[in-house]
PAMARTOR-264759 format. One record per residue (C-alpha): residue number from 1; residue in one letter; x, y, z. Coordinates in Angstrom, 2 decimals. Example, Ala and Ser with C-alpha at 12.3 -4.5 7.8 and 13.67 -1.06 7.14 Angstrom:
<num = 1 residu = a X = 12.30 Y = -4.50 Z = 7.80>
<num = 2 residu = s X = 13.67 Y = -1.06 Z = 7.14>
REM end
This chain:
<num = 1 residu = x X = 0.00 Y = 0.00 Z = 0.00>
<num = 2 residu = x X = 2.85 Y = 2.47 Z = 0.72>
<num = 3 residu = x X = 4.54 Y = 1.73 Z = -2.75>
<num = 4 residu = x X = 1.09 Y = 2.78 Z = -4.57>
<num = 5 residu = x X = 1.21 Y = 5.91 Z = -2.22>
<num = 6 residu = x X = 4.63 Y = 6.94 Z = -3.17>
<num = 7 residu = x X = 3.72 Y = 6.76 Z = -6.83>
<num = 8 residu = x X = 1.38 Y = 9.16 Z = -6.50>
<num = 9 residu = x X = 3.32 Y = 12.04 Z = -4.77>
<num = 10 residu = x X = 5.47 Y = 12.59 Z = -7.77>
<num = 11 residu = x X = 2.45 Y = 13.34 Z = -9.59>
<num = 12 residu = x X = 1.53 Y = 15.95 Z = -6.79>
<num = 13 residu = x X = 4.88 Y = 17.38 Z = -7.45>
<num = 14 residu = x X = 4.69 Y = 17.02 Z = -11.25>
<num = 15 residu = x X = 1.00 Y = 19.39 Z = -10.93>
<num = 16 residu = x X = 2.68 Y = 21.56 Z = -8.85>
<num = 17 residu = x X = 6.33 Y = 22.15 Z = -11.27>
<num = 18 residu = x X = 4.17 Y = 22.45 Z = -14.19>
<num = 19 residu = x X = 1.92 Y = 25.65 Z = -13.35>
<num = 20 residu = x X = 5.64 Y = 27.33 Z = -12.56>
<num = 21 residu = x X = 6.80 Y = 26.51 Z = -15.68>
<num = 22 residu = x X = 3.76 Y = 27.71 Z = -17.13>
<num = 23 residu = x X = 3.82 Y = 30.86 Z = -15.64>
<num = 24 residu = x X = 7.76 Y = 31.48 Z = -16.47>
<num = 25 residu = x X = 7.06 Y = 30.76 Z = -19.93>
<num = 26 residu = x X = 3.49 Y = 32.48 Z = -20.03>
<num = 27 residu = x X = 5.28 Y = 35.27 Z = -18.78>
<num = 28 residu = x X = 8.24 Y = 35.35 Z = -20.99>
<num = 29 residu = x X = 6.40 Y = 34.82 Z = -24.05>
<num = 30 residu = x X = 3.52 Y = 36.96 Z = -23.03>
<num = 31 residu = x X = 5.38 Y = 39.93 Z = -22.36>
<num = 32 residu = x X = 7.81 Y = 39.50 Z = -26.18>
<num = 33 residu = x X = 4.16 Y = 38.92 Z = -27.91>
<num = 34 residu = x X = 3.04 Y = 42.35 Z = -26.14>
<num = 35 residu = x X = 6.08 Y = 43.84 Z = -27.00>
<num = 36 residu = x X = 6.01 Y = 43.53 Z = -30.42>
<num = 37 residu = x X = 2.38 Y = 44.04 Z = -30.87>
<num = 38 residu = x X = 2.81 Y = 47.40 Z = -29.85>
<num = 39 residu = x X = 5.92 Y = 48.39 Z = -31.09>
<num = 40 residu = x X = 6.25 Y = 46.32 Z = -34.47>
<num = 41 residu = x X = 2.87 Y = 45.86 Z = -35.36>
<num = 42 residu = x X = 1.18 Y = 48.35 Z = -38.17>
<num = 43 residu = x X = -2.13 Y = 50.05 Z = -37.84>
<num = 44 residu = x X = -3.96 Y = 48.41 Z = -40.55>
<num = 45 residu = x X = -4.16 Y = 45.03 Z = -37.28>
<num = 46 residu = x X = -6.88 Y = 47.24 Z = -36.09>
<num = 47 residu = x X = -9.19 Y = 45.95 Z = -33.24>
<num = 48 residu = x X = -7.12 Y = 42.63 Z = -33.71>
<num = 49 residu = x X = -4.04 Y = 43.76 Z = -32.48>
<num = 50 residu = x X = -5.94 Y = 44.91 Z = -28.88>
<num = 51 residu = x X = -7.71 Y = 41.56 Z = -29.14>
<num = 52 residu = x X = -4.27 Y = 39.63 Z = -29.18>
<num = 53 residu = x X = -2.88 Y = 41.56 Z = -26.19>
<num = 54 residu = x X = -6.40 Y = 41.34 Z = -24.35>
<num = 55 residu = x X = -5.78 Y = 37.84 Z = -24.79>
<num = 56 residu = x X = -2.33 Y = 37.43 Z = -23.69>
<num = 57 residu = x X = -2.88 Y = 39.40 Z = -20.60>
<num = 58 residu = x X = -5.57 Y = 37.60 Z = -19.45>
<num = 59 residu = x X = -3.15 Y = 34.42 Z = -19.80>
<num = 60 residu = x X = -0.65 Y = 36.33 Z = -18.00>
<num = 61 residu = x X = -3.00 Y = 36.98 Z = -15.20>
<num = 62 residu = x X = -4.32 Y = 33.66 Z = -14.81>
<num = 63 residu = x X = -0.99 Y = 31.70 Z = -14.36>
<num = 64 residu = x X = -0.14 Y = 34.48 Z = -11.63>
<num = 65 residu = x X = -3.49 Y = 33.60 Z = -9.82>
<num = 66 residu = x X = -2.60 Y = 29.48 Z = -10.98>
<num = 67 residu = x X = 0.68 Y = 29.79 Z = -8.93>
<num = 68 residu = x X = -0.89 Y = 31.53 Z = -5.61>
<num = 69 residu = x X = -4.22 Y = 29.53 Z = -5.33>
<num = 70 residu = x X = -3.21 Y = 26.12 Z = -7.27>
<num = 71 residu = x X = -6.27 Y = 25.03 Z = -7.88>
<num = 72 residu = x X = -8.36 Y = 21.72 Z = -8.80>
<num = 73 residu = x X = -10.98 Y = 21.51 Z = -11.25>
<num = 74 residu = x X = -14.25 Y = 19.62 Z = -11.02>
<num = 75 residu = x X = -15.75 Y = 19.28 Z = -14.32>
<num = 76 residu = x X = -19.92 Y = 17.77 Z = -14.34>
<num = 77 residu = x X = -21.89 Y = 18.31 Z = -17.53>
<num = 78 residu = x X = -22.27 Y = 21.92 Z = -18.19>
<num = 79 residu = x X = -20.77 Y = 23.11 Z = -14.72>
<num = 80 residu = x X = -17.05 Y = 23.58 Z = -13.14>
<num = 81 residu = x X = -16.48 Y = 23.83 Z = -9.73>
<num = 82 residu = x X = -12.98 Y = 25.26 Z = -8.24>
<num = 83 residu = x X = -11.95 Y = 23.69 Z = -5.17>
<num = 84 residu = x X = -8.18 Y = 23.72 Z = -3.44>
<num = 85 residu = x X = -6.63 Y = 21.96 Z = -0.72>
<num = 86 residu = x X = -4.07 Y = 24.24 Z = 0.25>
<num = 87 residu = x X = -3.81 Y = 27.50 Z = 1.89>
<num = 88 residu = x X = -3.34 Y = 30.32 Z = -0.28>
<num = 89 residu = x X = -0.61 Y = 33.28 Z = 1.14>
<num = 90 residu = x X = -0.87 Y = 31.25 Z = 5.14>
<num = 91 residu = x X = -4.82 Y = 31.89 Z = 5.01>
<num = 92 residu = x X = -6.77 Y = 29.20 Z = 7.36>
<num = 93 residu = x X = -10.23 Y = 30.27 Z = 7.50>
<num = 94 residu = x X = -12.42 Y = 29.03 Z = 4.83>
<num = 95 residu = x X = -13.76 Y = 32.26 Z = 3.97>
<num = 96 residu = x X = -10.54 Y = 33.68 Z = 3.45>
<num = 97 residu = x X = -9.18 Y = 31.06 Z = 0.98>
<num = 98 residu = x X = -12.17 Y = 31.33 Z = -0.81>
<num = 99 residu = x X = -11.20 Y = 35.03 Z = -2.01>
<num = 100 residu = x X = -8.16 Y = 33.82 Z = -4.11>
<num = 101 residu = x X = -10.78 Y = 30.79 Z = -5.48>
<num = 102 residu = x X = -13.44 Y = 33.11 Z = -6.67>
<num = 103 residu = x X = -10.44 Y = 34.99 Z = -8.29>
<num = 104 residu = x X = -9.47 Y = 32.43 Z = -10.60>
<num = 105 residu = x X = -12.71 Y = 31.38 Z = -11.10>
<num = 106 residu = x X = -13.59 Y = 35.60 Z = -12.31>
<num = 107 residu = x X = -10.25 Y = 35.17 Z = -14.50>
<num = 108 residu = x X = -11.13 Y = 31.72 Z = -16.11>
<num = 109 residu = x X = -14.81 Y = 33.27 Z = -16.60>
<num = 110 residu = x X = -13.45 Y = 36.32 Z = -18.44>
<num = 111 residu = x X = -11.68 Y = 34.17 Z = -20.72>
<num = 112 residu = x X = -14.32 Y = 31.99 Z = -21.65>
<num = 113 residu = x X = -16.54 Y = 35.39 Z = -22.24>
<num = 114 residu = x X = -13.80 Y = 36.91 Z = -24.34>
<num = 115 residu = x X = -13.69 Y = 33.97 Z = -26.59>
<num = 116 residu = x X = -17.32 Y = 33.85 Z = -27.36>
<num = 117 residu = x X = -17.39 Y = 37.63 Z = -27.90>
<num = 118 residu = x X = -14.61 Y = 37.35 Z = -30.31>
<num = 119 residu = x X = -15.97 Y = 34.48 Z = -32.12>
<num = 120 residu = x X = -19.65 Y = 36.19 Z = -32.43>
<num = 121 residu = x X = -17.98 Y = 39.36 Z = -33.40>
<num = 122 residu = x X = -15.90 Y = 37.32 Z = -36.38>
<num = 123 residu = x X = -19.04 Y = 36.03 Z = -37.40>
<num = 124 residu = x X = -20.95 Y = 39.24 Z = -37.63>
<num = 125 residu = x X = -18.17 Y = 40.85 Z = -39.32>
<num = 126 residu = x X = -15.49 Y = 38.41 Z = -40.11>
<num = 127 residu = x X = -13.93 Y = 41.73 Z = -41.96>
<num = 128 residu = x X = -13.44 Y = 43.29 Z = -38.54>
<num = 129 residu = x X = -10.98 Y = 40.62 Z = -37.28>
<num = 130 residu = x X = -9.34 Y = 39.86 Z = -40.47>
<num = 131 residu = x X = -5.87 Y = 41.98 Z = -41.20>
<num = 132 residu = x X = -6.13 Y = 44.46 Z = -43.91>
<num = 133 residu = x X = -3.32 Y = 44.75 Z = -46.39>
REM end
């Protein structure tokens, strides 16, 4: 029973390496794509160009709030629930490490939102989106 037990602790630490690598990455990446979107890209991007960095900063910002809270996922039909069993910055109450959960869960909801709204808005006006030349 132990040997099964030690198994699965490396995958504990494997969940918890990954969202740093994430965020080192996210953040590297995130902040070159920004970077040249603003200083390389031309004017005829348009609304695409603030779409891109919209989208990039919202990344940003939820692999900062993945690293503080580390959260699990419960996934049932058309519903998600965010759950965590660890305390987030030393917090022990339960209403206090709920504040970081309902944090990620705003920044995960935002996301979702901003892909429907750019998907509706490509289909309105796929025009809009599309890069001029």
């Amino acid at each position: 029973m132990s040997e099964s037990s030690g198994n699965f602790l490396f995958w504990i630490q494997v969940t918890h390496f990954v969202p740093k690598l994430g965020f080192i990455l996210t953040t590297l990446f995130g902040s070159l794509l920004l970077l040249l979107n603003y200083l390389g890209a031309q004017k005829n991007f348009g609304s695409y160009k603030y779409l891109i960095s919209a989208f990039t900063i919202l990344g940003m910002v939820f692999s900062a709030v993945e690293i503080l809270v580390y959260p699990n996922v419960h996934n049932y039909k058309a519903g998600f629930l965010f759950f965590s069993f660890q305390e987030s910055f030393g917090l022990t109450s339960s209403w206090s490490r709920n504040i970081p959960l309902a944090g990620i869960h705003k920044v995960f909801g935002n996301g979702i939102k901003e892909i429907q709204v750019s998907r509706i808005s490509s289909t309105i006006n796929p025009a809009s989106t599309a890069p001029s030349s």
